[in-house]
Structures are given as structure tokens and as C-alpha cells.
C-alpha positions in Angstrom: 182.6 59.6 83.9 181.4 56.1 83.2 179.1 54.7 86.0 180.0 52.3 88.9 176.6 51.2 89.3 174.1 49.3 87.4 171.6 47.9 89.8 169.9 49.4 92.2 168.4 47.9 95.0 165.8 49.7 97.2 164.4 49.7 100.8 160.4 51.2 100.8 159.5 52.0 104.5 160.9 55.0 105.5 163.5 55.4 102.4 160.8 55.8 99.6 157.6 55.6 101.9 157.0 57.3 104.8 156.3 54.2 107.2 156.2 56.5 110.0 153.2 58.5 108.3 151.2 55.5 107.4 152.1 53.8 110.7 150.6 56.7 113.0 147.2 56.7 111.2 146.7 53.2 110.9 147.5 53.2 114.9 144.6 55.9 115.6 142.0 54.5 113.3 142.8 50.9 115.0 142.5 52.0 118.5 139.6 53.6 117.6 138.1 50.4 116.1 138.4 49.4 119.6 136.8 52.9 121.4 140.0 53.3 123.1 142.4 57.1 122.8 145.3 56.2 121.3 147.8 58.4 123.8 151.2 59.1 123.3 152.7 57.0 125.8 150.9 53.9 124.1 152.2 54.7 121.0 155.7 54.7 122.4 155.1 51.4 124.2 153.6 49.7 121.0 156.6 51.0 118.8 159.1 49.9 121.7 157.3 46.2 121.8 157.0 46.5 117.2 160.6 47.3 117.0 162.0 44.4 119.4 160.2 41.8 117.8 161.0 42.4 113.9 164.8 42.7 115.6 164.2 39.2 117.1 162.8 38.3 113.6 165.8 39.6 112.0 168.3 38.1 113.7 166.6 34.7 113.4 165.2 34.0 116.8 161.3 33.9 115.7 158.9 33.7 112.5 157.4 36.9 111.0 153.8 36.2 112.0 154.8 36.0 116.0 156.0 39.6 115.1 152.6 40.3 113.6 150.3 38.3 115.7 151.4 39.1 118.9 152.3 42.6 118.9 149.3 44.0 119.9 148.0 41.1 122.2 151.4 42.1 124.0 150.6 45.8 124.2 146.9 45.7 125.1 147.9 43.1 127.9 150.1 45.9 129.6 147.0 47.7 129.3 144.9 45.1 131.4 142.6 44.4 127.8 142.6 41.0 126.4 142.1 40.7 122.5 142.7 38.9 119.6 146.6 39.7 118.3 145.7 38.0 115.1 142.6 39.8 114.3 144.2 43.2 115.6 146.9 42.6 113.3 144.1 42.2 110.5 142.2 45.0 111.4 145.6 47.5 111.3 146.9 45.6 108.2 144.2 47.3 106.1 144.5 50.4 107.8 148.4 50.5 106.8 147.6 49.3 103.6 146.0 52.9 102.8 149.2 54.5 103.9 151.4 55.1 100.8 152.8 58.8 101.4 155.9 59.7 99.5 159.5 60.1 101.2 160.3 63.8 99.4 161.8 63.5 96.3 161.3 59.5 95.9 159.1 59.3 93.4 160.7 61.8 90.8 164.3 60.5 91.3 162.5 57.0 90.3 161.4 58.3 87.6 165.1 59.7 86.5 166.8 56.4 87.2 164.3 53.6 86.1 165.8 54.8 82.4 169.5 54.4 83.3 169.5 51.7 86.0 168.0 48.5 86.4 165.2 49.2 90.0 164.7 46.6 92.3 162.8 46.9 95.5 164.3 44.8 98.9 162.4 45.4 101.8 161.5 43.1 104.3 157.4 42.7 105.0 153.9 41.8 104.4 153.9 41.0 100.4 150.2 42.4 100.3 150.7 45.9 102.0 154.0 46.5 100.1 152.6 45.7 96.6 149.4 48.0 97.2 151.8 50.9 99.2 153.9 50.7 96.1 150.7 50.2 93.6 149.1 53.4 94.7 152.0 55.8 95.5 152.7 55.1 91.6 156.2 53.3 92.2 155.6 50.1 91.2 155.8 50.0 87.5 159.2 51.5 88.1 160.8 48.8 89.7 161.7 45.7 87.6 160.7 43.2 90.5 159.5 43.7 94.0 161.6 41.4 96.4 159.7 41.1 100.1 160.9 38.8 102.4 157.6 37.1 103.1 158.1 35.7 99.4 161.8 34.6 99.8 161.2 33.1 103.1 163.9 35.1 104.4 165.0 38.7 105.6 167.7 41.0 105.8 170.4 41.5 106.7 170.3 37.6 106.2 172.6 36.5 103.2 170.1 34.1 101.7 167.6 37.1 101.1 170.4 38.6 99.2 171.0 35.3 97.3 167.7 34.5 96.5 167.3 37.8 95.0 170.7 37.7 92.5 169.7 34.5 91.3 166.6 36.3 89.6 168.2 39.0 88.7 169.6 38.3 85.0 173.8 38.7 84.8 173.6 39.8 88.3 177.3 41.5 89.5 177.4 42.2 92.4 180.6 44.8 92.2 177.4 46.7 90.2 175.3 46.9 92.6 174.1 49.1 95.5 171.8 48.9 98.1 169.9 51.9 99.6 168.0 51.8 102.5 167.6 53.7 105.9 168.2 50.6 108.2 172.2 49.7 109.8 171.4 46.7 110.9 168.8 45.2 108.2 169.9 46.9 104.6 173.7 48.2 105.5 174.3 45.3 107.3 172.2 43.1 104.4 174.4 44.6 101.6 178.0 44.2 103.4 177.1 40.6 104.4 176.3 40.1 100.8 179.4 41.5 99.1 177.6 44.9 98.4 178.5 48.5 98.6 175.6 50.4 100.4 174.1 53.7 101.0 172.5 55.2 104.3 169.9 57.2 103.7 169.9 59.0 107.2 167.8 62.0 106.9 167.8 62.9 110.3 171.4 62.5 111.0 170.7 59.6 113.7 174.5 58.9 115.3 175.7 56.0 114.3 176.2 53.4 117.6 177.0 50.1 115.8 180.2 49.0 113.8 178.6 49.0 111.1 179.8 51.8 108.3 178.5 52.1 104.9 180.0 52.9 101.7 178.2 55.9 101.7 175.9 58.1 103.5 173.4 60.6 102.7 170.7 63.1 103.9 168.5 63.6 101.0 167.6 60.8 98.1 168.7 63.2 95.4 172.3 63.3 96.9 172.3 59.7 94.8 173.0 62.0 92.2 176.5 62.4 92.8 176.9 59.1 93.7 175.6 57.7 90.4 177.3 60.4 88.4 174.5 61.9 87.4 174.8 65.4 85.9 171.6 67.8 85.0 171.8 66.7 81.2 170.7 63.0 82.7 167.9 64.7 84.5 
């Protein structure tokens, strides 16, 4: 069966690198750069106060580094601790930095379609942790170009990430394309806003609350098999 798909464009953080993985350790190693126990409940709280402000930053409402430089001046204040968001933010950036564990599968199914497709990573970010996660999980040198938004000086699901990246992309079409990624409302949402069929990569089969539907959904990476008509001989 001839192929629907020749480009491939990829989310990293928690659809080919375990974000929550590298996010946890980076968390106890920062709080313990400040001699405090990193409970539960705080971790909760932080992730609570993370999440609404890269949705804020998604929809357009405020800058990336008022996500980054206030997030944890906004925790510790709940706290009764004053400190320095900016310097936090610095401290934990290096910490997450280390963090490049695999999502299962990720790294050999890479391997598999860097020789029939044409790899792009999409994700939106720091340009400097994503380059070294993807440096030393060994992904990079798979990918043909690395798109973070911090470079394009915009995000998904907004349409002028998307455009910004199929200008650079050479005889970009988009009816070729698909976009993979484990986020409704910043890569599914991206890739329809952009013209793009898209895959959900849903591992934990999280219910889907929004009006949003993807072309396709899936539990495990290598279920892209199928969807890429890929048989054992291509393996």
C-alpha cells in the first residue's frame, strides 16, 4: 500500500521523553537546593500553578518567561517563603536539563522511520533543555530539524508556529503530513488549526473532555506502524 504520509512531525515531552520523569527529579533536587522536603501536596500545587500558566501562554494571554519566572515565586509565596522566581527557574532549568528518559519504544521506532520519513521535532519550550534532552537521549541526529517555539517566537496550537515551520521545510505538503503529540489542546489542536491530520498519543487512555477529535488515536508509539503502513519487512 503506497504511504499517506511523508513528514512527520513530533512532540518530545511526554510523547518521546518522559517529561514527567525528568520533571519529578528536577523538583526534589531543587527543593533540596533550598533545604526544604519536597511533599506531595507541593508537588501537586506547583504542577497545578506550571500547568495554568503555559495554558495562559498558549492561548496568548502572557510571554513564556512569566511562565518560567514566576512559577515558583508563585508557589513558594503560598508557602509564606519569598525567593527569587528567576533564579529558581535557573537553578531547576539545569536540573531538567539532565532529564532525558526515553518514552518506551521512542527511540527504536526513530530509528525505523528516520529512513522512510522525513523527522521533524515541534514542541513548544526552552531551546536549550530540548536540544541537550534530545542530544543525550540520542534522538537528535534523527530528526532533520528541531522546531521549539522559543525560536519561532511562537507556540502551539498557534497557526504561525505551524507556518513558520512549513516555510523551512523544503516542498512542504501539508495533505503529507502528520503531527504526533500527546497534547489536545497544543499539538491536536496545532495540527487541525493548520490543515493537518493528527495523532494522539494517549497512553493512559485520559477521556477526552474537549471538542477536539483527532485523526487518530493511539496507546503505544509503535501502533504508528499501522498507521504508516508499515509491515515487518520495513522494520
Amino acid at each position: 500500500m503506497m504511504k499517506k504520509y511523508q513528514t512527520l512531525l513530533f512532540d518530545v515531552d511526554d510523547t518521546l521523553l518522559d517529561f514527567a520523569a525528568a520533571e519529578a527529579s528536577a523538583l526534589k533536587l531543587l527543593f533540596e537546593s533550598q533545604s526544604i522536603t519536597l511533599t506531595k501536596e507541593m508537588e501537586v500545587h506547583y504542577k497545578k500553578i506550571n500547568h495554568g500558566l503555559w495554558k495562559l501562554f498558549e492561548e496568548g494571554h502572557i510571554e513564556r518567561d512569566e511562565v518560567v519566572n514566576t512559577r515558583f515565586s508563585l508557589l513558594f509565596k503560598e508557602y509564606g517563603k519569598t525567593v527569587d522566581g528567576a533564579l529558581l527557574e535557573k537553578n531547576y532549568r539545569g536540573y531538567l536539563e539532565e532529564g532525558h528518559q526515553l518514552i518506551s519504544g521512542a527511540l527504536e521506532l526513530m530509528s525505523v522511520l528516520q529512513n522512510q520519513f522525513d523527522l521533524y521535532i515541534v514542541t513548544n519550550g526552552v531551546s536549550k533543555t530540548q536540544d541537550k534532552r534530545l542530544r543525550d537521549s540520542c534522538l537528535h541526529p534523527l530528526f532533520k530539524e528541531i522546531f521549539v517555539s522559543e525560536d519561532t517566537g511562537f507556540q502551539k496550537p498557534m497557526k504561525e508556529f505551524f507556518e513558520y515551520v512549513f516555510a523551512r521545510i523544503t516542498n512542504f505538503s501539508s495533505e503529507q503530513a502528520l503531527i504526533i503529540g500527546d497534547s489536545l489542546t497544543s499539538d491536536i489542536k496545532g495540527g487541525q488549526l493548520a490543515g493537518l491530520d493528527t495523532c494522539w498519543f494517549n497512553p493512559k487512555a485520559k477521556p477526552n473532555n474537549t471538542e477536539i477529535t483527532p485523526t487518530y488515536e493511539i496507546r503505544n508509539l509503535n501502533e504508528l506502524h499501522q498507521i504508516l503502513h508499515l509491515d515487518q519487512r520495513d522494520i
